[in-house]
C-alpha positions, -999 to 999 in steps of 0.1 A, spaced: 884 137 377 879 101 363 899 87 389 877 74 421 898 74 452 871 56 474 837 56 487 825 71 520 791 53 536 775 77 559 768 56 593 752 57 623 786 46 637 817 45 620 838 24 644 813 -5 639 816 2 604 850 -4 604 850 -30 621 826 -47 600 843 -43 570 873 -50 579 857 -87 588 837 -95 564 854 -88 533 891 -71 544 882 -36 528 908 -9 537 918 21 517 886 17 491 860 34 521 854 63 541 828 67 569 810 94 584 783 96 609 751 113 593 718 101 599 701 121 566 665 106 563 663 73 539 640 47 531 638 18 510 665 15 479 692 38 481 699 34 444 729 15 444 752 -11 451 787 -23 457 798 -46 442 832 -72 447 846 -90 416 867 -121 424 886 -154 405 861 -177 415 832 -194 437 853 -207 468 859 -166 468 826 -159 467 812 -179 489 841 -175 517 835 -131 514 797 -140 518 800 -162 548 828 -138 565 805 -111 558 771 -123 572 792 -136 602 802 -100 609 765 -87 604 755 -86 573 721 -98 557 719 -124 533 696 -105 502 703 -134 477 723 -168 486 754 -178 465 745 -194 429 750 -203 393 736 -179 369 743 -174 333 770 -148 338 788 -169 364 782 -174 402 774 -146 427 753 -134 456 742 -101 478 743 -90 514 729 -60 530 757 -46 554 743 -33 593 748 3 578 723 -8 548 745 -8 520 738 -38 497 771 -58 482 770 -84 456 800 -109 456 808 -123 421 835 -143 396 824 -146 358 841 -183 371 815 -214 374 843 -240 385 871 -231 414 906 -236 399 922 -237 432 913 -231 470 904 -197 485 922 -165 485 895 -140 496 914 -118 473 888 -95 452 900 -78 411 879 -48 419 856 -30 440 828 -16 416 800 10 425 766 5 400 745 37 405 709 29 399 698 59 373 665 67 359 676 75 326 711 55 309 711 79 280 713 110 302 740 100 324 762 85 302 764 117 284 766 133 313 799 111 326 813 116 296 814 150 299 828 152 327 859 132 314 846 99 316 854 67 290 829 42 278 844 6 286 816 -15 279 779 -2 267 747 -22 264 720 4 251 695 18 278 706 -13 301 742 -10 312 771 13 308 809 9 327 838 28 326 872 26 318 884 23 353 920 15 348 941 6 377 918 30 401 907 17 433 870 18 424 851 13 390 822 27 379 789 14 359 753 29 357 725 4 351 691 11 350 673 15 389 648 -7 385 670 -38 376 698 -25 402 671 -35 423 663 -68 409 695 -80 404 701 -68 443 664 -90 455 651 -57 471 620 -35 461 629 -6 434 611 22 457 632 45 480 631 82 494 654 104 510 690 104 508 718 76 492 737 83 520 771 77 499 794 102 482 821 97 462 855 109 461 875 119 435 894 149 423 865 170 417 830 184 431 797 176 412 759 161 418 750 140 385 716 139 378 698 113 400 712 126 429 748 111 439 771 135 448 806 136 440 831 152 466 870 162 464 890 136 481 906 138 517 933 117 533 911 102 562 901 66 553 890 31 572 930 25 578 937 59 591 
């Protein structure tokens, strides 16, 4: 149940979804796309997120990507965790880009460690116990701030952090309504409890 097969976006057309992935950041068996147009506004409560080796990485999957489409949310830069930035995708999904790295060691690979989704929940407490529940286990924990799971070698990791700084850290307003227009699939059917629904996994992905 712990292991995440892949994402799927729901989009107003998947072909142009495809297609933009594919360009910007050379995403293939981590997403799934559907066309559904359930009412949303604002803040889905979430983010994707891309961890690379280093800056030249970053800032070559941010440029591919806002040549494709995308929406720059914050520009590339130094921070004390490392060097990162966020685009908004034409579907509305926001990615950040990031290395822990502040100096490049070599030059560009466009090669990415892990795709990560951070769910923006009201209450930390609550759905960590909740995860963990359901089979999940704790990798790193920062009190009512932060929790990630042990992902192992799984296509997609998950963390929980709390909505409102999802939303800073992203550079868009915390307020949203309607749906988050994601699911995720994995071995297993559930709804946690802000909302994101978790669906058993099908073959048909962005490759297919």
């Amino acid at each position: 149940m712990t292991n995440i097969d892949s994402i799927t976006l729901e989009v107003a057309d998947t072909a142009a979804a495809e297609r933009f992935y594919a360009a910007a950041f050379g995403i293939t068996t981590q997403l799934r796309f559907r066309e559904k147009q359930q009412p949303s506004s604002g803040f889905r409560g979430y983010t994707l997120s891309l961890t690379v080796a280093q800056p030249a990485d970053v800032d070559s999957l941010l440029g591919t990507a806002v040549e494709a489409g995308a929406t720059t949310l914050k520009p590339a830069a130094k921070s004390l965790w490392g060097y990162g930035g966020v685009v908004q995708a034409p579907d509305g999904a926001i990615w950040k880009v990031a290395t822990s790295a502040k100096k490049n060691t070599g030059p560009a690979t466009r090669e990415f460690d892990a795709v990560v989704l951070l769910l923006g929940v009201q209450d930390i407490v609550a759905s960590k116990k909740f995860y963990t529940e359901h089979g999940f286990t704790v990798g790193k924990s920062f009190g009512r701030m932060y929790v990630e799971f042990d992902a192992g070698s799984n296509p997609v990791k998950l963390a929980l952090y709390r909505r409102k700084a999802l939303a800073k850290d992203a550079g868009v307003a915390p307020e949203g309504t309607g749906a988050h227009r994601i699911a995720v699939n994995a071995a297993a059917p559930f709804t946690d409890p802000d909302g994101f629904a978790w669906e058993v996994a099908t073959t048909q992905s962005l490759d297919a």
